[in-house]
C-alpha positions as CSV (number, residue, x, y, z in Angstrom):
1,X,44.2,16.1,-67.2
2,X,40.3,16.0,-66.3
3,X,39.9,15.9,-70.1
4,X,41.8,12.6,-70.4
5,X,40.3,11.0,-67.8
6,X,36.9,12.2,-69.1
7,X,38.4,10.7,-72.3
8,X,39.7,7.7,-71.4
9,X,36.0,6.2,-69.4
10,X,34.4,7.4,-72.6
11,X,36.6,5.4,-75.3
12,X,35.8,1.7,-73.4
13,X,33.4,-0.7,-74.0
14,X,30.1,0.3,-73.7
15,X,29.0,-2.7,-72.7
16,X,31.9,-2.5,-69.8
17,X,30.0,0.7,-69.0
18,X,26.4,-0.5,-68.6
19,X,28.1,-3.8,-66.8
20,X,30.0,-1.1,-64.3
21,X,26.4,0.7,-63.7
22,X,24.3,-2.4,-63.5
23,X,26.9,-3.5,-60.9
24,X,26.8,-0.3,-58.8
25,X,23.1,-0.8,-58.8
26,X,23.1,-4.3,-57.4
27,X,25.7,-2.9,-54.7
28,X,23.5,0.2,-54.0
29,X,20.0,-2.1,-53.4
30,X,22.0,-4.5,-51.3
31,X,23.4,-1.8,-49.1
32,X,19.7,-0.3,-49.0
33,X,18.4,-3.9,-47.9
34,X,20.8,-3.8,-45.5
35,X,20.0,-0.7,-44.0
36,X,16.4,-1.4,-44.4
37,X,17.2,-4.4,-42.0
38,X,19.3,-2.2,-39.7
39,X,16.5,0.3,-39.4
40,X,13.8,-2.4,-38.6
41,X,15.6,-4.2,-36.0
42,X,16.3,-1.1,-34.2
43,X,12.6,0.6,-34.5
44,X,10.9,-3.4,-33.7
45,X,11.6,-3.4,-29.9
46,X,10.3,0.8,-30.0
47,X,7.1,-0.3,-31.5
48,X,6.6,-3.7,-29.6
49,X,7.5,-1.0,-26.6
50,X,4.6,1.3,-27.6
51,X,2.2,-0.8,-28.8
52,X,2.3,-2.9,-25.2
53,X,2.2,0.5,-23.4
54,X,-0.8,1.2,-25.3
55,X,-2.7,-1.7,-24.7
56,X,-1.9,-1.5,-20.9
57,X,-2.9,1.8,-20.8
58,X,-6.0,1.4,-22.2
59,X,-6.8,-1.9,-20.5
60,X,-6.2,0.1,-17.3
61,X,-8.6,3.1,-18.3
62,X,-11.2,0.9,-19.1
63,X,-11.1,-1.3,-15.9
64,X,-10.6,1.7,-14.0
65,X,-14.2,3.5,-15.8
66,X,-16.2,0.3,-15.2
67,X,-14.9,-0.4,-11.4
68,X,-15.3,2.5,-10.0
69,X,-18.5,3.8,-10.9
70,X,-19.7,0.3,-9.9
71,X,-18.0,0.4,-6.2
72,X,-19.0,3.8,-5.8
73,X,-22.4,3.1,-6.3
74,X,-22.3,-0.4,-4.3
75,X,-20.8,1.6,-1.6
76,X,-23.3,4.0,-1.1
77,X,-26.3,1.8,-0.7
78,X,-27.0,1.1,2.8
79,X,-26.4,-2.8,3.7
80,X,-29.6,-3.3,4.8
81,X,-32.4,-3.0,3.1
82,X,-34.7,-4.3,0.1
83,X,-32.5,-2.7,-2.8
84,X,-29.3,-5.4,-1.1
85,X,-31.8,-8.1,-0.2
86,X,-32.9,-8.5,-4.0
87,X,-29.6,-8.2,-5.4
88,X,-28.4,-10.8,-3.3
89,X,-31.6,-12.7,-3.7
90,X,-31.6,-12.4,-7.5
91,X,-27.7,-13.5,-7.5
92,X,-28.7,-16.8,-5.8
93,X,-31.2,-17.5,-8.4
94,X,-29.1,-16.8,-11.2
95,X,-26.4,-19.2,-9.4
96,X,-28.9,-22.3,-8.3
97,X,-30.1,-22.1,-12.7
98,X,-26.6,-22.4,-13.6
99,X,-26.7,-25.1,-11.3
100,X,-29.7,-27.0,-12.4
101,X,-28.6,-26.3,-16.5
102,X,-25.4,-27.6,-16.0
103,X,-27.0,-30.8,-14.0
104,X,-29.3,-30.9,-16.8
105,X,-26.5,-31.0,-19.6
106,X,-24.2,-33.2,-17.6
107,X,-21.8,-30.6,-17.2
108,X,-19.3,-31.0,-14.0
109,X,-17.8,-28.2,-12.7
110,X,-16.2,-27.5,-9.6
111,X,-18.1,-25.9,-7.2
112,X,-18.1,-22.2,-6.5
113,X,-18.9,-20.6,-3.1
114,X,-22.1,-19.5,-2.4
115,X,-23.4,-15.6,-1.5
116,X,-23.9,-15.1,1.6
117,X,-27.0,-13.4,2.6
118,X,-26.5,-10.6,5.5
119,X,-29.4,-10.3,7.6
């Protein structure tokens, strides 16, 4: 029986034939696209998952490694003395320029508090 059947698909239209293959292939790529589809929609909210993890994570490590070697080492200066005096002395200077170069250029900007200086 396998022989007639083996017979039969072999004694049609060849042209039938290739038109029954190149009609399997068009099915096969469209359920492939479809998958493909399937598959990205489920793996886009994983990798929009990792990749803002990642950039929180490394946000956080770098804040982290600039902040607090800066506090530490802010902290353990004593509050009164030349090294603080300067620093806060220099910081005013640096604030009354930006003041006079954006008088200069016409530039308004709301004002920002001053430093205190601790005496």
């Amino acid at each position: 029986m396998s022989e007639n059947v083996a017979t039969g698909a072999s004694s049609g239209d060849p042209l039938k034939s290739v038109a029954d293959a190149l009609e399997t292939a068009v099915q096969a790529a469209r359920d492939g696209a479809a998958d493909a589809k399937a598959t990205v929609e489920r793996a886009l909210p994983a990798v929009s998952r990792f990749i803002s993890r990642f950039v929180y994570t490394t946000s956080y490590t770098l804040s982290y490694g600039v902040v607090f070697p800066t506090v530490l080492i802010a902290k353990s200066i004593p509050t009164n003395n030349a090294i603080v005096n300067g620093l806060v002395d220099g910081a005013r200077a640096a604030v009354d320029m930006v003041d006079q170069l954006k008088a200069r250029e016409g530039v308004s900007l709301p004002a920002e508090p001053r430093l205190s200086h601790r005496s």
